[in-house]
NUVEX-77877 format. One line per 4 residues: number of its first residue (from 1); their letters; for each residue x, y, z of C-alpha. Coordinates in Angstrom, 1 decimal, padded with zeros to 4 digits. Example, Ala and Ser with C-alpha at 12.3 -4.5 7.8 and 13.67 -1.06 7.14 Angstrom:
! residues 2
1	as	012.3/-004.5/007.8  013.7/-001.1/007.1
//
This chain:
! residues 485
1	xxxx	187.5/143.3/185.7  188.5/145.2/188.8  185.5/146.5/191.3  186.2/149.6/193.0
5	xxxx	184.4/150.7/196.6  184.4/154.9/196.1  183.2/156.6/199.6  183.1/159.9/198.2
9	xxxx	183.8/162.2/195.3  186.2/163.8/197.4  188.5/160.8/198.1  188.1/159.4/194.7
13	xxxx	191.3/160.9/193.2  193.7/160.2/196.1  192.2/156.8/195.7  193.0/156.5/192.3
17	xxxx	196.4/158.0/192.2  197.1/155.0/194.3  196.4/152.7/191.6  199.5/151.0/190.0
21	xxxx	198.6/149.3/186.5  198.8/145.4/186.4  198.3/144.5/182.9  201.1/143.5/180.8
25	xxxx	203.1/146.2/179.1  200.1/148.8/180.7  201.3/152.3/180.7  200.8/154.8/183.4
29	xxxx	197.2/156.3/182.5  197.3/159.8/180.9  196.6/162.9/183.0  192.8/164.0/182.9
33	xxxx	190.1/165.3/184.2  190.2/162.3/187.4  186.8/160.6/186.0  186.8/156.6/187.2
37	xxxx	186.6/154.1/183.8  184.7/150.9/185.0  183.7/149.4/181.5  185.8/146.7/179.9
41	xxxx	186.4/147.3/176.1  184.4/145.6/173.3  185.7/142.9/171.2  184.4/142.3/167.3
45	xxxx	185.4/139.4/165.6  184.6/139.6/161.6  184.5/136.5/159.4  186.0/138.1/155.7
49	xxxx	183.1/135.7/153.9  180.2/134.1/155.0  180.1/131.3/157.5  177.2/128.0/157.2
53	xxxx	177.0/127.1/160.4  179.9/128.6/161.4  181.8/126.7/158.3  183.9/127.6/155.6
57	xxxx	184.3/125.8/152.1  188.5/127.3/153.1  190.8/129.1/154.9  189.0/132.3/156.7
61	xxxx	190.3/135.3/157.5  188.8/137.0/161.0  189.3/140.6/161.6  189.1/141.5/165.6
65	xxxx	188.7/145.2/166.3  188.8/146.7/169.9  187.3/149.3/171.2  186.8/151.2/174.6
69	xxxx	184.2/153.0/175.5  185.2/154.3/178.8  187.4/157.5/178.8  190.7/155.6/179.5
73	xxxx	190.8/153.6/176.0  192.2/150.5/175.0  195.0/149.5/176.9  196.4/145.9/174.4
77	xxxx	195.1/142.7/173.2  196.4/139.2/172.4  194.8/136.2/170.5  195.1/132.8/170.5
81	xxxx	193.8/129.6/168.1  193.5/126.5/169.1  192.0/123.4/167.8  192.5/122.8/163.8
85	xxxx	195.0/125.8/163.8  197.2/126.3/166.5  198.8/129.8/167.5  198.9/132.9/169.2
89	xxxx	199.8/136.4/168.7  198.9/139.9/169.9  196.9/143.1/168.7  198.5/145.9/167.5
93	xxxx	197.1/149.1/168.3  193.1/148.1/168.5  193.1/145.6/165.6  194.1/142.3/163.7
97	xxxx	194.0/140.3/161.0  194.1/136.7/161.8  193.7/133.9/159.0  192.4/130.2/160.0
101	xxxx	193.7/127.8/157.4  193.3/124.3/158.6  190.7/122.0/157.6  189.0/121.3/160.9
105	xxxx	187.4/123.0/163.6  189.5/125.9/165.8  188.8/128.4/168.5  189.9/131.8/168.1
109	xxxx	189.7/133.6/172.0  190.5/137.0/172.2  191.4/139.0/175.2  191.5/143.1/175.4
113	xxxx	191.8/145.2/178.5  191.7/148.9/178.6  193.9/151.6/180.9  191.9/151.1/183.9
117	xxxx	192.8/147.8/184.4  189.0/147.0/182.8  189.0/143.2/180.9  187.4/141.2/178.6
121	xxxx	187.6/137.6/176.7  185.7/136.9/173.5  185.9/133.3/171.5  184.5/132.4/167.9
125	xxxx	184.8/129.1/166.6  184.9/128.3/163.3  185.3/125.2/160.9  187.0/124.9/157.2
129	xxxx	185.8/122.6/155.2  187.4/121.3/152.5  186.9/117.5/151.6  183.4/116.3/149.9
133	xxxx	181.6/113.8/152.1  181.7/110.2/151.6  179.1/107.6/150.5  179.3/104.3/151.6
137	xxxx	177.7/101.4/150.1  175.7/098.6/152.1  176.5/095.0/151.8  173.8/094.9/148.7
141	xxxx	174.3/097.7/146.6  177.9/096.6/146.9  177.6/093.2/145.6  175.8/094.8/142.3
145	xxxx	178.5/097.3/141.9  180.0/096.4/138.5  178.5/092.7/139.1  176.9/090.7/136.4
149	xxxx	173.6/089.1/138.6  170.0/087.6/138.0  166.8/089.2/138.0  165.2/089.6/141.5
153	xxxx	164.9/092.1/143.9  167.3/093.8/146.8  167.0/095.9/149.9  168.5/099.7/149.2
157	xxxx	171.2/100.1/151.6  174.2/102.9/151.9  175.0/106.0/154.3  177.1/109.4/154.0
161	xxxx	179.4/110.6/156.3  181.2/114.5/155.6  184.2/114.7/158.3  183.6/118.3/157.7
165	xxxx	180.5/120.4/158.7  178.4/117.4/158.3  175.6/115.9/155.8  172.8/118.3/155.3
169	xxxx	171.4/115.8/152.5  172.1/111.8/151.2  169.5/110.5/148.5  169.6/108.1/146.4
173	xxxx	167.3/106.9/143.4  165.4/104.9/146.0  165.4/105.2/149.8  167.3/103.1/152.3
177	xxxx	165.1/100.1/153.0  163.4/100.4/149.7  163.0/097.5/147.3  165.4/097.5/144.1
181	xxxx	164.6/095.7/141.3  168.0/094.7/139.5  166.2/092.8/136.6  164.6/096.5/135.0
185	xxxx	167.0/098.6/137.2  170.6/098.0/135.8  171.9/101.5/137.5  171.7/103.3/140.7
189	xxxx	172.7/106.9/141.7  173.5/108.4/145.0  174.3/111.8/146.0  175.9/113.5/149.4
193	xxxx	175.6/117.1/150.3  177.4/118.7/153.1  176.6/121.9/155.2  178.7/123.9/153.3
197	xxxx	177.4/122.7/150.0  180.3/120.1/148.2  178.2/117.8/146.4  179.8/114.0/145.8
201	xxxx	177.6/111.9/143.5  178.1/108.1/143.1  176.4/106.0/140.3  176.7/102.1/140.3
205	xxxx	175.7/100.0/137.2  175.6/096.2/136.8  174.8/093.7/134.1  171.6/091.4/134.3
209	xxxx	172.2/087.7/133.1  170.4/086.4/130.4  167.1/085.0/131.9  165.3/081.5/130.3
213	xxxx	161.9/081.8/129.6  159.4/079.5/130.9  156.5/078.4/128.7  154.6/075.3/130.1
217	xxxx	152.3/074.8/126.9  152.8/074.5/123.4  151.4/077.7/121.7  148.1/077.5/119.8
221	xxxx	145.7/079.0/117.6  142.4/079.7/116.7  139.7/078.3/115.4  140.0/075.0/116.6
225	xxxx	139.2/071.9/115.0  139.1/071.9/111.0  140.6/074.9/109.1  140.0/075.9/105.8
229	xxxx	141.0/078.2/102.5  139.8/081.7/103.9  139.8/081.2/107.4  141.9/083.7/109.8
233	xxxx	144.1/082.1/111.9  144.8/084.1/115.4  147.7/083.8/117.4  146.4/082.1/121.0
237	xxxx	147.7/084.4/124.1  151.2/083.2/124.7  151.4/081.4/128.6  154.9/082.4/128.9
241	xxxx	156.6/084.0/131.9  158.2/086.6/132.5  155.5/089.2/130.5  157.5/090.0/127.1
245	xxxx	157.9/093.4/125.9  157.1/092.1/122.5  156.2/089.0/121.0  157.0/088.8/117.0
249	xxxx	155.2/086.1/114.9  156.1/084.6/111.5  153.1/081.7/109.8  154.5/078.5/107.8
253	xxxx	153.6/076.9/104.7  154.9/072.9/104.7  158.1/074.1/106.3  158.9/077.2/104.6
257	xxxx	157.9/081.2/106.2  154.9/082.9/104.3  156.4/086.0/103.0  154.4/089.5/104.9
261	xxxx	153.0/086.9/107.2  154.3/088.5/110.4  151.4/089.7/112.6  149.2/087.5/115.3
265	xxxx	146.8/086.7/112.9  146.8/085.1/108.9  144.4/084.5/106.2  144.4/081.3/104.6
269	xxxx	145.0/081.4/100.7  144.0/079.3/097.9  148.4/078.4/098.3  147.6/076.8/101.5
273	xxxx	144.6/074.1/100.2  146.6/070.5/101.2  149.1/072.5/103.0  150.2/072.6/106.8
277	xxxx	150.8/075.6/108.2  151.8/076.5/111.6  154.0/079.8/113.2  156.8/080.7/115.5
281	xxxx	156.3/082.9/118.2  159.6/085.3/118.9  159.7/086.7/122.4  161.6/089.8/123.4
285	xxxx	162.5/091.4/126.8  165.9/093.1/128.3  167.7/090.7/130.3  165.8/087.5/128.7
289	xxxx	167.7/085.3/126.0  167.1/085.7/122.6  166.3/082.7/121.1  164.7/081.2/118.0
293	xxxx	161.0/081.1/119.4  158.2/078.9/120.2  156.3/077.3/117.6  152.7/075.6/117.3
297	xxxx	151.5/072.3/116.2  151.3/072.1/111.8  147.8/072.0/110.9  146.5/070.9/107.4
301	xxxx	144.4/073.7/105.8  140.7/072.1/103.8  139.6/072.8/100.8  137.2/076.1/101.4
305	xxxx	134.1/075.2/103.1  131.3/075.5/100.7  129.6/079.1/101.3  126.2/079.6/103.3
309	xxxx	125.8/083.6/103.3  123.9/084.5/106.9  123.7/083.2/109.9  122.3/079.7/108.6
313	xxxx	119.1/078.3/109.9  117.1/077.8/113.4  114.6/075.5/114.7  111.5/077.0/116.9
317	xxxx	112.0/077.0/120.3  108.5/076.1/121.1  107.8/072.4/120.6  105.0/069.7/121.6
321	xxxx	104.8/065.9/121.2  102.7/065.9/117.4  104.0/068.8/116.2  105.9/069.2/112.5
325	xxxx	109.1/070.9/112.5  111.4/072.6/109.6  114.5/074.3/109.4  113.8/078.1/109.0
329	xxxx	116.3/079.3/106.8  115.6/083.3/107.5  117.6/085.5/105.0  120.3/082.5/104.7
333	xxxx	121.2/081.8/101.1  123.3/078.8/100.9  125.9/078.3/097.8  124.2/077.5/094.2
337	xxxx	124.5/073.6/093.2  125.7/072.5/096.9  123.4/069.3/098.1  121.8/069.3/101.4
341	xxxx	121.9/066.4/103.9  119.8/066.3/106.7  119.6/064.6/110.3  117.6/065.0/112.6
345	xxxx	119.4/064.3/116.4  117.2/063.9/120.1  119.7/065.2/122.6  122.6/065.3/120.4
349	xxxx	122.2/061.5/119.3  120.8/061.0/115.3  117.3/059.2/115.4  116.7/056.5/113.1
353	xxxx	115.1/057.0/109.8  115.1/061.0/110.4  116.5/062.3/107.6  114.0/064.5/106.0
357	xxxx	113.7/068.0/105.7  111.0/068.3/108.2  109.8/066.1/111.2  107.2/065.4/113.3
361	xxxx	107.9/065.3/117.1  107.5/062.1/118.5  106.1/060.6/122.3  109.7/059.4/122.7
365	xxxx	110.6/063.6/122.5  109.1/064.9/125.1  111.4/065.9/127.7  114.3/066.1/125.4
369	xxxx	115.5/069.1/122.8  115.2/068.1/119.2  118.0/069.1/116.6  118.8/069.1/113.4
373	xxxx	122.1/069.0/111.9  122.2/070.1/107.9  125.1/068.8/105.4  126.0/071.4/102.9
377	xxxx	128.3/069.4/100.1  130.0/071.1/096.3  133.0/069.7/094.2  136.1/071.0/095.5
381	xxxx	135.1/072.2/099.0  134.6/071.1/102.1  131.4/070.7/103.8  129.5/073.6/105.6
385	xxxx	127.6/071.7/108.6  124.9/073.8/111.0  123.1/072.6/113.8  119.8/074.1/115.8
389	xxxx	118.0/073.0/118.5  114.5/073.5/119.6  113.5/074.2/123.2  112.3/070.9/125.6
393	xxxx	109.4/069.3/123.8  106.5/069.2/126.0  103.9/066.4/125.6  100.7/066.8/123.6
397	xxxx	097.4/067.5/125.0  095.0/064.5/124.4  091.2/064.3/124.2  089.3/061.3/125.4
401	xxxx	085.6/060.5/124.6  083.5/057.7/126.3  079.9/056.2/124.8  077.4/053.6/126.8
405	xxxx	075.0/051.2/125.6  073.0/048.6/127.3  073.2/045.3/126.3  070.5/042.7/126.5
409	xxxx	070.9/040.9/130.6  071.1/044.8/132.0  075.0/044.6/130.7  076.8/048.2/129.7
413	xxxx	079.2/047.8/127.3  081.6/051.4/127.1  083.5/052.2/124.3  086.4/055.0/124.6
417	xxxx	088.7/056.7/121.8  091.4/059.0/123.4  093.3/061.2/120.5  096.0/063.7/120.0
421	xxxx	096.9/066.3/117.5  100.1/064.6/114.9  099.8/061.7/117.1  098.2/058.9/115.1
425	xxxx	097.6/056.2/118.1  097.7/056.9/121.2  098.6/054.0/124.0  098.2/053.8/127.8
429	xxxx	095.5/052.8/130.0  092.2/053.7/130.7  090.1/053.7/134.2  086.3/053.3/134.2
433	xxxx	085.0/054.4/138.0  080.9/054.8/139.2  080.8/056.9/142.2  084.9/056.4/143.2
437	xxxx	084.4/052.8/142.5  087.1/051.2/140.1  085.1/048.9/137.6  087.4/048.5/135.0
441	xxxx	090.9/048.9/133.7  091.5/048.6/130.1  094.2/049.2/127.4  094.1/051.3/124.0
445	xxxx	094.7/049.8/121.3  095.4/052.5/118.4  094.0/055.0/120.4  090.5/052.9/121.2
449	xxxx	089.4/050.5/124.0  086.1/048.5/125.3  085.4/047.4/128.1  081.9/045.8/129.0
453	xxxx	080.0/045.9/132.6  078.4/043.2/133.8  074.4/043.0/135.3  073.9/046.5/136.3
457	xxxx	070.8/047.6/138.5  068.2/049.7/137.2  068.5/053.3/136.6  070.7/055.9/135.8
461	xxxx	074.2/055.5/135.7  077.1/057.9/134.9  080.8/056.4/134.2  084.0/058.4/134.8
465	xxxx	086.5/057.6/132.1  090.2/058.7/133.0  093.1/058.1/130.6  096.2/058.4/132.8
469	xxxx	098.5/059.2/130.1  101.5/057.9/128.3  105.1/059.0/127.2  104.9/062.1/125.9
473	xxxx	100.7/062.2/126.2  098.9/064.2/128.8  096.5/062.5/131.1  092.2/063.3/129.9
477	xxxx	088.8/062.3/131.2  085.5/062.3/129.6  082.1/060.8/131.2  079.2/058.4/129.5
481	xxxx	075.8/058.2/130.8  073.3/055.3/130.3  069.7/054.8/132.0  069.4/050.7/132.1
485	x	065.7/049.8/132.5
//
């Protein structure tokens, strides 16, 4: 834009009738009223849609008007693209139409001048879109594109690119760096957005391989041991990786499937006295190989155990050496015409000749736990058997009494009887002491014992008796006095 130096009002308009117009194809200014112009014209450029970014989704039309507002007016224009779209052209009058077509990004600069001599340059840039953006798959997701593979896990891994105005957004199911399971994951989706909104979605798929499963035990069932006519038979938890969806069952009778017998658990029948039954476990899970199933060990089914209604009998858990003991039966009802067996166990091991329906704790209990295991037998069933223990016997409490008597010579002859409740002869020592002094040891023999002092001095004596105690017998003590003359 030209500056002008203006001394005075007066010299202005010599000054400016000097002036000889340099712009191209500038006319001669119009006669007027002498006033200077020194404001360059204004340029608008005006995109015919809207613009992301400066983007388009196509080609663009830009309208450029020109305007002047000094008092000499607009004088000419010219345009020019470069970039994407390449041209140039000029404005007629004060405005143009110019259209930007290629995909890419191209500069549109504008130049205007008015009649003064006054200039001025606008640019606007702008960028047609009109290709989707790209997704690229990592080295992972690529190898599972369309792949058949095993069950496992991958890193997540692909990028978007848009040549355009750019990626405003690039998701997938799972983020980059995320974990993928292929073996319950068998597709994967990803989609681009770019500034000016085209969308390009990408889904992979892949096939999983038909896994074996791993079971390191035979399958099992419950109860253990013996099984008889009405017992339910349950289905033990499978140990079987991977965790099925579903497990489907079907029971056996000698070889051949028990019709409706399809659940975890079966009943035994009256069919199944004599016979061995077992089942066949049927795993399921996407991915993991069908196959036949696992089966349990055949185990014969017993007649039906003869019937004891309740919860059987118990022994009281309070017991002492000498001390009876019965089954208490309770409410227990046991099946009409059955025949009852009993044994009598000391720490799980029968004792000899104990085979009644009561007993009588012995010395040789104490310490121990006392049991007694009943026998329940009927034609044509198997036999019920119950067990009950009693708490630790303790040992019995015993009572010792001591006489004197002086014999002729100033002799004392003692006699001492030591007893216990349900105990009929107690054994073990006895100690005879005068004043801390040991005189005399002696044994029992059934529960009695004498022992004879020799030559004692005159006057009164007193004699401390002690029994010490024996195997399943607590210790006692008595005293005897005697005056020897």
């Amino acid at each position: 834009m030209k500056r002008l130096l203006i001394p005075s009002a007066a010299s202005a308009l010599a000054l400016l009738a000097a002036i000889t117009p340099t712009a191209p194809g500038l006319a001669a200014p119009p006669p007027g009223d002498g006033d200077l112009d020194l404001d360059p014209p204004t340029i608008a450029i005006t995109p015919d849609q809207p613009l992301v970014d400066g983007w388009s989704t196509g080609a663009v039309t830009l309208a450029v008007k020109l305007t002047d507002v000094g008092s000499s007016g607009v004088g000419g224009g010219r345009w020019t693209l470069t970039g994407a779209t390449s041209r140039s052209g000029s404005i007629v009058a004060t405005s143009a139409s110019i259209q930007v077509e290629n995909p890419g990004r191209t500069t549109l600069t504008v130049e205007a001048w008015d009649r003064d001599g006054n200039e001025a340059e606008r640019q606007l840039e702008v960028g047609v879109d009109t290709a989707a953006p790209t997704i690229t798959l990592g080295p992972n997701l690529a190898a599972l594109d369309g792949g058949s593979v095993d069950p496992g896990t991958t890193t997540v891994d692909y990028s978007c690119a848009d040549a355009g105005s750019g990626v405003a957004s690039c998701t997938g199911d799972l983020p980059v760096g995320a974990a993928l399971d292929t073996g319950t994951t068998r597709s994967f989706t990803i989609v681009a957005t770019d500034r000016v909104g085209r969308t390009t979605e990408r889904t992979l798929s892949w096939q999983v391989k038909d896994q074996p499963w791993h079971v390191p035990t035979q399958p099992t069932f419950s109860p253990a041991g013996d099984i008889h006519v009405g017992d339910t038979l349950t289905a033990d938890p499978l140990e079987i990786t991977p965790t099925p969806d579903e497990v489907h069952y079907q029971w056996y009778r000698d070889g051949a499937p028990i019709p409706g017998a399809t659940g975890a658990s079966y009943t035994t029948t009256a069919e199944d006295a004599g016979a061995e039954v077992r089942y066949i476990a049927i795993p399921s899970k996407p991915g993991y190989a069908p196959r036949a199933g696992f089966a349990s060990d055949w185990r014969r089914v017993l007649p039906p155990l003869v019937q004891v209604d309740g919860p059987g009998f118990r022994l009281p858990a309070a017991a002492k050496v000498g001390q009876e003991v019965k089954p208490l039966w309770g409410g227990s009802t046991v099946q009409p015409g059955a025949t009852l067996r009993h044994q009598w166990t000391r720490d799980g091991k029968p004792i000899a000749g104990a085979t009644g329906t009561t007993y009588r704790l012995r010395p040789a209990d104490a310490g121990h736990r006392v049991g007694l295991v009943v026998t329940a037998s009927a034609p044509d069933h198997s036999d019920w058997q119950g067990e009950a223990l009693t708490g630790r016997v303790a040992k019995a409490a015993t009572r010792t009494r001591a006489s004197a008597r002086v014999l002729p010579g100033r002799a004392v002859r003692l006699k001492v009887r030591v007893t216990a409740a349900g105990v009929p002869a107690p054994g073990g020592t006895v100690v005879v002491r005068e004043r801390g002094r040991v005189l005399g040891k002696v044994r029992l023999v059934r529960g009695a014992a004498t022992i004879t002092l020799p030559r004692r001095t005159k006057g009164a004596h007193t004699y401390g008796v002690a029994y010490r105690g024996a195997t399943g017998l607590k210790a006692s003590q008595a005293r005897a006095k005697v005056r020897v003359r």
